[in-house]
FIBALO-208402 format. One line per field, with one value per residue (C-alpha): residue number from 1; residue in one letter; x, y, z. Coordinates in Angstrom, 3 decimals. Layout:
% residues N
kefi NUM,...
sefi A,...
c1 X,...
c2 Y,...
c3 Z,...
//
This chain:
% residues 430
kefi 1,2,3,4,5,6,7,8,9,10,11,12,13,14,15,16,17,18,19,20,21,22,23,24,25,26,27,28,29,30,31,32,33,34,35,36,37,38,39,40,41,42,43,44,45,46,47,48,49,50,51,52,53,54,55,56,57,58,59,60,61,62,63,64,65,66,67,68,69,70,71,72,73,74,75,76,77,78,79,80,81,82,83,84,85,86,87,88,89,90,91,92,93,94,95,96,97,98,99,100,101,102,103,104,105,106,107,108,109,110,111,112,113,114,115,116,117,118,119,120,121,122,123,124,125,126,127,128,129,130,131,132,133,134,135,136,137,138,139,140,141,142,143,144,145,146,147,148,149,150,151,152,153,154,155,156,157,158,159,160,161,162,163,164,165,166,167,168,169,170,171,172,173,174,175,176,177,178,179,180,181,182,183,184,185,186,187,188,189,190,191,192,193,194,195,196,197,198,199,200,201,202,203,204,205,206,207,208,209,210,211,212,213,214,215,216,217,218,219,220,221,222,223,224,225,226,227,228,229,230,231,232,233,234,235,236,237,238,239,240,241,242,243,244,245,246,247,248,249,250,251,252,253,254,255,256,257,258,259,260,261,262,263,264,265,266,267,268,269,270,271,272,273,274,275,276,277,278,279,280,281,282,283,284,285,286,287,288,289,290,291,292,293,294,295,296,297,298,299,300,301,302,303,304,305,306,307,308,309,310,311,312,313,314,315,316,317,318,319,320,321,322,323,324,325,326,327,328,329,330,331,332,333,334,335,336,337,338,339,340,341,342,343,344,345,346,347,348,349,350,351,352,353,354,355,356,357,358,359,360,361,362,363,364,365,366,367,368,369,370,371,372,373,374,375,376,377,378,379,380,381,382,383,384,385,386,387,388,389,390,391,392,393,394,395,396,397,398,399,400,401,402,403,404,405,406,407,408,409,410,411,412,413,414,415,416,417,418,419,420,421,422,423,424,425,426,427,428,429,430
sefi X,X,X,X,X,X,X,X,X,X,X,X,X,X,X,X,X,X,X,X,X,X,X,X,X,X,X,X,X,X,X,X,X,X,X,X,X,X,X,X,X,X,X,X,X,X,X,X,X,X,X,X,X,X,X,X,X,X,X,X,X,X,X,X,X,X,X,X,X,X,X,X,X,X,X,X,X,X,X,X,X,X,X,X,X,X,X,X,X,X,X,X,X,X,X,X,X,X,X,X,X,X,X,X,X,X,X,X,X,X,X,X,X,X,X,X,X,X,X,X,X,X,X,X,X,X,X,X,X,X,X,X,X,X,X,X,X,X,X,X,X,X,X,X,X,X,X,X,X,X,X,X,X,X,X,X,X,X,X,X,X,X,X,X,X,X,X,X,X,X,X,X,X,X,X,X,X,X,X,X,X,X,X,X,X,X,X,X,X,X,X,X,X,X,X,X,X,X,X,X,X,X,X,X,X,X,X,X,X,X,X,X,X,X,X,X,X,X,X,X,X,X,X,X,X,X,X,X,X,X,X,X,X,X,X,X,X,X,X,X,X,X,X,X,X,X,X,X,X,X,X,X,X,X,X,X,X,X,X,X,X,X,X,X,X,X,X,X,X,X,X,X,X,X,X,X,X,X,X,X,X,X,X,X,X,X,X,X,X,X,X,X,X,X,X,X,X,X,X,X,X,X,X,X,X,X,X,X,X,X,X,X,X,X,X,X,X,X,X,X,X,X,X,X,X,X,X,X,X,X,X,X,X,X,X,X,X,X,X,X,X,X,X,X,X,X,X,X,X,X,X,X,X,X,X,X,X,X,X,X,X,X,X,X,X,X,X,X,X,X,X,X,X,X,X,X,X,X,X,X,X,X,X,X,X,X,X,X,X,X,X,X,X,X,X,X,X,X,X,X,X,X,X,X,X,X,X,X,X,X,X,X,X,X,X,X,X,X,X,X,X,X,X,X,X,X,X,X,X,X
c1 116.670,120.317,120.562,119.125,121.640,124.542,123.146,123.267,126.394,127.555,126.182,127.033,131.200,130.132,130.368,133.358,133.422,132.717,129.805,128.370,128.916,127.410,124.274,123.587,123.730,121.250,119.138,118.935,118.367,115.137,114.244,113.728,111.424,109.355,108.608,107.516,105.892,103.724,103.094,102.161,99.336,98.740,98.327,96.187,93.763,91.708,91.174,90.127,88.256,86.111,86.261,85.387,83.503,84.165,82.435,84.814,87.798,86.662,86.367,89.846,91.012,89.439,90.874,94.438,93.835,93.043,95.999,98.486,98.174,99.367,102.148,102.907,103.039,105.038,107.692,107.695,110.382,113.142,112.868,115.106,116.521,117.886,118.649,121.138,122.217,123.284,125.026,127.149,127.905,128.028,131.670,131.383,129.744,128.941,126.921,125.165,123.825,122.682,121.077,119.283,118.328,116.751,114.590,113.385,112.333,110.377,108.867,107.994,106.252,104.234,103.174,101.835,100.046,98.427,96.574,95.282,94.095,92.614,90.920,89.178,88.061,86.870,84.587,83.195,82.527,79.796,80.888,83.954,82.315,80.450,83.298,85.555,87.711,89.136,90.247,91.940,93.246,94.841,96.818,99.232,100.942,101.577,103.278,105.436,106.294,106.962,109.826,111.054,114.256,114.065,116.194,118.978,119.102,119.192,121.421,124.838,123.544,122.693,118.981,119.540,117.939,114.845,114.103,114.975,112.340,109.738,110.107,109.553,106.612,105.054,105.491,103.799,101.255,100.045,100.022,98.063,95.468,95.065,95.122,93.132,90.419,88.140,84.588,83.311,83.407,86.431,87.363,89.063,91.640,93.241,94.114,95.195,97.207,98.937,99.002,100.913,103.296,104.482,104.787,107.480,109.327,109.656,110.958,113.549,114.982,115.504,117.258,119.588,120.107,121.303,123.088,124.958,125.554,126.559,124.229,122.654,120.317,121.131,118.317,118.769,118.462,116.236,119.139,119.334,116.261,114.869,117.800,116.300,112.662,113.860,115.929,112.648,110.028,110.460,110.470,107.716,105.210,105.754,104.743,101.518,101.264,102.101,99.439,96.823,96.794,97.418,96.426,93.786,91.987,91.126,90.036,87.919,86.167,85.435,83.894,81.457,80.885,80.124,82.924,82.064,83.495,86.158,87.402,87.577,89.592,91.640,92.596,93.815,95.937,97.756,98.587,99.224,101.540,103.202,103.835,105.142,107.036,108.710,111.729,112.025,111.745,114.625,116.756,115.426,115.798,119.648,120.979,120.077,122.772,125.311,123.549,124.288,127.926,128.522,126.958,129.074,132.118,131.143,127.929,128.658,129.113,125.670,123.921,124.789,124.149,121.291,120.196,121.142,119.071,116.086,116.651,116.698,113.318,111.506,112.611,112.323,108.570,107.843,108.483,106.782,103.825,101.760,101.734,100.101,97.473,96.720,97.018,95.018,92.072,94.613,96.213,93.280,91.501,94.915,95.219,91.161,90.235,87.570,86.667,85.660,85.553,85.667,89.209,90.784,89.395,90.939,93.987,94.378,93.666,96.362,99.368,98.841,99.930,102.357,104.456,104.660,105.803,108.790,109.435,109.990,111.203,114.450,114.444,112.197,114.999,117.705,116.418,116.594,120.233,121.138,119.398,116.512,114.047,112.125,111.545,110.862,108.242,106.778,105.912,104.278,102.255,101.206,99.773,98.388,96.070,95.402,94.779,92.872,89.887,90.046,89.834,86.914,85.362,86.040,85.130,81.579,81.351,82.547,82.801,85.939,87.188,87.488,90.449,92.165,91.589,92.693,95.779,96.620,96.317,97.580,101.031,101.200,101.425,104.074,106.112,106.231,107.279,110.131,110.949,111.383,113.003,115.559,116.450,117.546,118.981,121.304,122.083,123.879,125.487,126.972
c2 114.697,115.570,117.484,114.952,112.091,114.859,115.347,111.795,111.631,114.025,112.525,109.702,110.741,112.375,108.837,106.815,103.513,101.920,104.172,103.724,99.848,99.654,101.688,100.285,96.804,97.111,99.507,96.579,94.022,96.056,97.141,93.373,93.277,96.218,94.768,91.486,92.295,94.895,92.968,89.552,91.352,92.703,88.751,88.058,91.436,90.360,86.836,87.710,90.611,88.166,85.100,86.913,89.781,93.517,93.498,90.678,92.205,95.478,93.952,92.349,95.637,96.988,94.572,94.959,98.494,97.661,95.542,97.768,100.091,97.128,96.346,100.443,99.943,96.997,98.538,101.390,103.581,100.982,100.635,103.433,104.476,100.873,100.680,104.216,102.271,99.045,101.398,102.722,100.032,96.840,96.069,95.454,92.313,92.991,95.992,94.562,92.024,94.286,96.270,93.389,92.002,95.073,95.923,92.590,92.292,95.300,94.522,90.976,92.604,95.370,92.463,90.675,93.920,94.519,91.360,92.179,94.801,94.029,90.964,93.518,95.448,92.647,91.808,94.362,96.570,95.003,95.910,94.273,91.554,90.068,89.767,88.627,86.017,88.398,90.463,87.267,85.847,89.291,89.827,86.947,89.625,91.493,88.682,88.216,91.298,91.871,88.572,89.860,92.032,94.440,97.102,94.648,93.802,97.446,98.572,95.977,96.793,92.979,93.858,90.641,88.887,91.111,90.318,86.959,85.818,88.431,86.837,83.359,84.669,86.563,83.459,81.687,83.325,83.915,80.001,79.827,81.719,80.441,77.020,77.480,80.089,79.021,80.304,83.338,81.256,80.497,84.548,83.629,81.636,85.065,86.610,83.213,82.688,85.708,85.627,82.550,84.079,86.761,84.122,81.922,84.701,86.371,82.997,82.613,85.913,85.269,82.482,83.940,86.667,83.870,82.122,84.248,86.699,85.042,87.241,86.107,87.019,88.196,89.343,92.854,94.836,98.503,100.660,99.197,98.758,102.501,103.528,101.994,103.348,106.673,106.748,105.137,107.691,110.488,108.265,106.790,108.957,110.177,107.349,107.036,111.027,109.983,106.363,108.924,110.654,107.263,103.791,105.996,106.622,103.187,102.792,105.681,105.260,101.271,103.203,105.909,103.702,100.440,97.091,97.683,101.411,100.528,97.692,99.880,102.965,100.106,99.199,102.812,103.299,99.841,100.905,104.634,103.045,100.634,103.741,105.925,103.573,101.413,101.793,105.525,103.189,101.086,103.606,105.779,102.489,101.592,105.018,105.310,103.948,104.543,108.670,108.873,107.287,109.776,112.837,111.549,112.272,115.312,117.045,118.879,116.008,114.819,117.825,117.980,114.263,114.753,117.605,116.302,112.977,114.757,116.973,113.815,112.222,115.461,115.262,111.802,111.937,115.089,112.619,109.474,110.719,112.438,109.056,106.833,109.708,109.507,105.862,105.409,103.715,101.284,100.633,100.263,97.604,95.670,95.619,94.660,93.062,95.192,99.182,100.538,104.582,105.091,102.975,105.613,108.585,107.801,106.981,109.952,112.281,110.312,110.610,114.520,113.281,110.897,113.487,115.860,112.717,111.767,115.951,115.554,112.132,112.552,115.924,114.392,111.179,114.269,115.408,111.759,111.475,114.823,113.427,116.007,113.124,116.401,118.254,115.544,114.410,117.709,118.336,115.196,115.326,118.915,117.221,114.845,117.012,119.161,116.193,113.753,115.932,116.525,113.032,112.674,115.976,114.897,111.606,112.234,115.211,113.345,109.654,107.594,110.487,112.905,110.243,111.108,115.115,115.145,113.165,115.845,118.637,117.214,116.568,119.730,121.218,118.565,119.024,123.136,122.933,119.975,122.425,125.411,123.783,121.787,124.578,126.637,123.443,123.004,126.882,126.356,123.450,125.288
c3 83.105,82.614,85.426,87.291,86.631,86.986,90.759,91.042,90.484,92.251,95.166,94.449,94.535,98.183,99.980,100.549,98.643,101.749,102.591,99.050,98.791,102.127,102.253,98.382,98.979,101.568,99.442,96.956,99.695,101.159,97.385,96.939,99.515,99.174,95.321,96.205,99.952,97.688,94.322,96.477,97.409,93.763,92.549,95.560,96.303,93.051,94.144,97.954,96.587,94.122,96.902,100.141,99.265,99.313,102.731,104.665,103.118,104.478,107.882,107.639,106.643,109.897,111.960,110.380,111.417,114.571,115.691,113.845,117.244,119.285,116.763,117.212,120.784,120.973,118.731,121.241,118.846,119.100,115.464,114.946,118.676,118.857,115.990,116.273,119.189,117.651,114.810,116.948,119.224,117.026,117.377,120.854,121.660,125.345,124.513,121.612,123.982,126.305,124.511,122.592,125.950,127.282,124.029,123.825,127.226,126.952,123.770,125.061,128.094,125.963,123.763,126.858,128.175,124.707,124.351,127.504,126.354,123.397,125.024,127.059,123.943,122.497,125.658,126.558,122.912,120.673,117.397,118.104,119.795,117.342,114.646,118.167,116.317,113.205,116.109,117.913,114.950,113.693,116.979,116.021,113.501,116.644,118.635,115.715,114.690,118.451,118.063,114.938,115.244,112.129,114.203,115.124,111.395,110.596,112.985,111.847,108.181,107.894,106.034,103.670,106.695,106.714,102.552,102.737,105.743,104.428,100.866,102.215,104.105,101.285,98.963,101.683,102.634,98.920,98.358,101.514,100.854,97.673,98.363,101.369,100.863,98.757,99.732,101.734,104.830,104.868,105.234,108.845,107.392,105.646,109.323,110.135,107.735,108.126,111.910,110.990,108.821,111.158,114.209,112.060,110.835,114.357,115.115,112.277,113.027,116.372,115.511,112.699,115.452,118.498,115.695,113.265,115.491,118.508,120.638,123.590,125.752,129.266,131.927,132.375,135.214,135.759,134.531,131.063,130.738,131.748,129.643,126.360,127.371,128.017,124.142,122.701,124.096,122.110,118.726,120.764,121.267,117.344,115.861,117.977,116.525,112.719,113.163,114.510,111.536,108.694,110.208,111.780,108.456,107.577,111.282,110.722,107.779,109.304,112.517,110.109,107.119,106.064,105.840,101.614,101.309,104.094,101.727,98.662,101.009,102.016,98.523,96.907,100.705,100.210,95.935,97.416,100.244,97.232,95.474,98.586,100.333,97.073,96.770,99.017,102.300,101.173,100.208,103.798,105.967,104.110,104.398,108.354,110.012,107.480,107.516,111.698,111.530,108.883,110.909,114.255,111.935,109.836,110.354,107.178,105.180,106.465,105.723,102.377,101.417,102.828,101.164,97.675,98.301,99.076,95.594,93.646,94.946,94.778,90.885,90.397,92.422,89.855,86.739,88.111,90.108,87.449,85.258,88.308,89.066,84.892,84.462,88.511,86.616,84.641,88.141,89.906,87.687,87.380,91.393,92.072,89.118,88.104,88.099,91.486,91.214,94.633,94.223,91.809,93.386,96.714,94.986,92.975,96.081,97.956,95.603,96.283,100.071,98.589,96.626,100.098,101.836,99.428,98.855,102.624,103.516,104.314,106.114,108.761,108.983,109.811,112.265,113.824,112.536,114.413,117.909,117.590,118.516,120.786,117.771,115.953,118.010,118.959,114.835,114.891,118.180,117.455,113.707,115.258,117.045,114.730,111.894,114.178,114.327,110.351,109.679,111.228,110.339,106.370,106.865,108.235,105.564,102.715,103.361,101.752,99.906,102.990,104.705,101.536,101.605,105.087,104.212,101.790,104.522,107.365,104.814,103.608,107.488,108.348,105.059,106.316,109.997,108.779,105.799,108.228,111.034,109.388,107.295,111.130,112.157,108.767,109.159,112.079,110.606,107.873
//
């Protein structure tokens, strides 16, 4: 433990009191909002679990799934190509709105191209057919996250904005439901609702965006526009790689099992994401754009911070991991209100996947920060086809528990290419 707070101080002296005041104040900004986005749900998964039924909150799960490709689409990498680009550009106005007007014209049309699509799915496919207004009513979540500018937020270090309209909307959306769901038939009011949620806080950011920040926006023509496609692709087609191998579980296990066993999966991914994601995202998401202004200056410096981060969470993940996979059946029947076995066996599978995330976190973000969006894609595509096939192989095998053994494996492979590869690239650095 000593060792560990001497590292953290050491890194700590690395940054610039600028750097440190900057990248921290958005760390506790996001940290925030990763507690309450993912304990909201904590207060409400035991009520909608006992209200709707294991079965309709399986099916909402599904559906969640289900839109969360459109949402991928829709974001088409910007979340972290524009928002490198609004870094690095932010003091100059004219550029700023440019590129905000060309990323939000081609979100806006991807949006509009995906509910096309998945008004066609919905036609024409009978399992989602007869369950067609879950589908509908989930899609709103894509239209706002579509409005909502997380990157532009991100990218002038303004993340404030992000906790303080995803708050609200939590808050909201909790009240909702419990106000307004009150039987199993009233199951369609829970994508509703959160449809809902989404829309006004696309809308609100928008607004703070045209307001605060004086930015307009300006029709764009081809150049820009291809320009912002072209930096987004790479990132791009990654995600679609990393979603075919983690939304696609819960998709997976709704297409070869039942709505009941998708609902319990669903429940140990969302307390395996809590633990994963809170508060390594913030701290991942803060340091970003602070990371590549720092690497434009001093790859060095970069390197090193980079590699002392990454030193800390693998000791701080080695001190709090094995007490959630002992305590997973405490967790478990605090989060659902009751014991479900298949709940803490998926979990406890998963935070074997969780620890080779946050041992690799912020490798993978450094090769982003040095430009290497080719390599980072290629690890990711190359996973995906090798862990798309497992899924579904382990599902069929094993049921619920096999979306949680492939997780593991599919990890590992990623955590050795990154290891390998950024370890050449930091060589060279050095």
């Amino acid at each position: 433990m000593d060792s560990l707070i001497k590292l953290i101080k050491k890194t700590y002296r690395m940054a610039s009191p600028v750097e440190r005041k900057s990248v921290l104040a958005n760390f506790a900004s996001l940290s925030v909002l990763q507690a309450i986005t993912y304990l909201l749900p904590v207060v409400i998964l035991p009520y909608l679990f006992r209200v709707i039924g294991p079965a309709k909150f399986g099916l909402i799960a599904f559906a969640q799934a289900f839109v969360q490709y459109f949402m991928i689409i829709t974001d088409y990498g910007f979340s972290i190509s524009a928002t490198r680009e609004i870094s690095l550009c932010r003091e100059e106005k004219d550029k700023v709105c440019a590129v905000f007007s060309s990323v939000m014209t081609v979100k806006i049309a991807l949006a509009l191209l995906s509910f096309v699509a998945l008004s066609l799915i919905v036609y024409f496919v009978p399992k989602f057919r007869q369950d067609h207004l879950v589908y509908l009513f989930s899609f709103g979540a894509v239209i706002g996250s579509t409005l909502f500018p997380v990157w532009f937020f991100q990218g002038t270090e303004k993340m404030r904005h992000i906790a303080d309209l995803n708050i609200i909307g939590g808050v909201f959306f909790v009240a909702s439901v419990f106000i307004f769901v009150k039987t199993p038939e009233d199951y369609l009011l829970v994508p509703l609702i959160n449809s809902g949620v989404y829309l006004i806080s696309g809308l609100l950011g928008l607004y703070i965006v045209f307001r605060k920040f004086g930015v307009s926006f300006r029709f764009q023509g081809y150049k820009n526009i291809r320009k912002q496609l072209k930096a987004g692709w790479d990132i791009f087609i990654s995600i679609v790689a990393i979603n075919a191998y983690t939304t696609t579980r819960i998709f997976t296990v709704g297409l070869l099992t039942s709505n009941t066993i998708t609902g319990y999966y669903s429940i140990a991914e969302r307390i395996a994401n809590f633990v994963q994601t809170f508060p390594l995202i913030s701290f991942s998401q803060a340091l970003f754009p602070r990371l590549s202004k720092i690497y434009n200056k001093n790859k060095a410096k970069a390197a090193k911070i980079m590699l002392r981060i990454q030193h800390i969470t693998i000791n701080i993940s080695l001190i709090c991991l094995p007490l959630i996979f002992t305590f997973a059946h405490f967790i478990v029947r605090a989060a659902c209100g009751g014991d479900y076995r298949e709940v803490v066996l998926s979990l406890r599978i998963l935070i074997i996947s969780v620890f080779l995330i946050a041992a690799n976190a912020f490798r993978v973000q450094f090769l982003l920060v040095c430009g290497k969006t080719e390599i980072y894609s290629r690890i990711h595509v190359v996973m995906a086809l090798v862990g798309l096939p497992l899924i579904f192989l382990m599902i069929y095998s094993f049921s619920y528990a096999g979306a949680a053994i492939a997780s593991c494996f599919i990890e590992a492979g990623i955590f050795t290419v990154t290891y390998i590869t950024v370890k050449r690239l930091i060589k060279k650095i050095l």
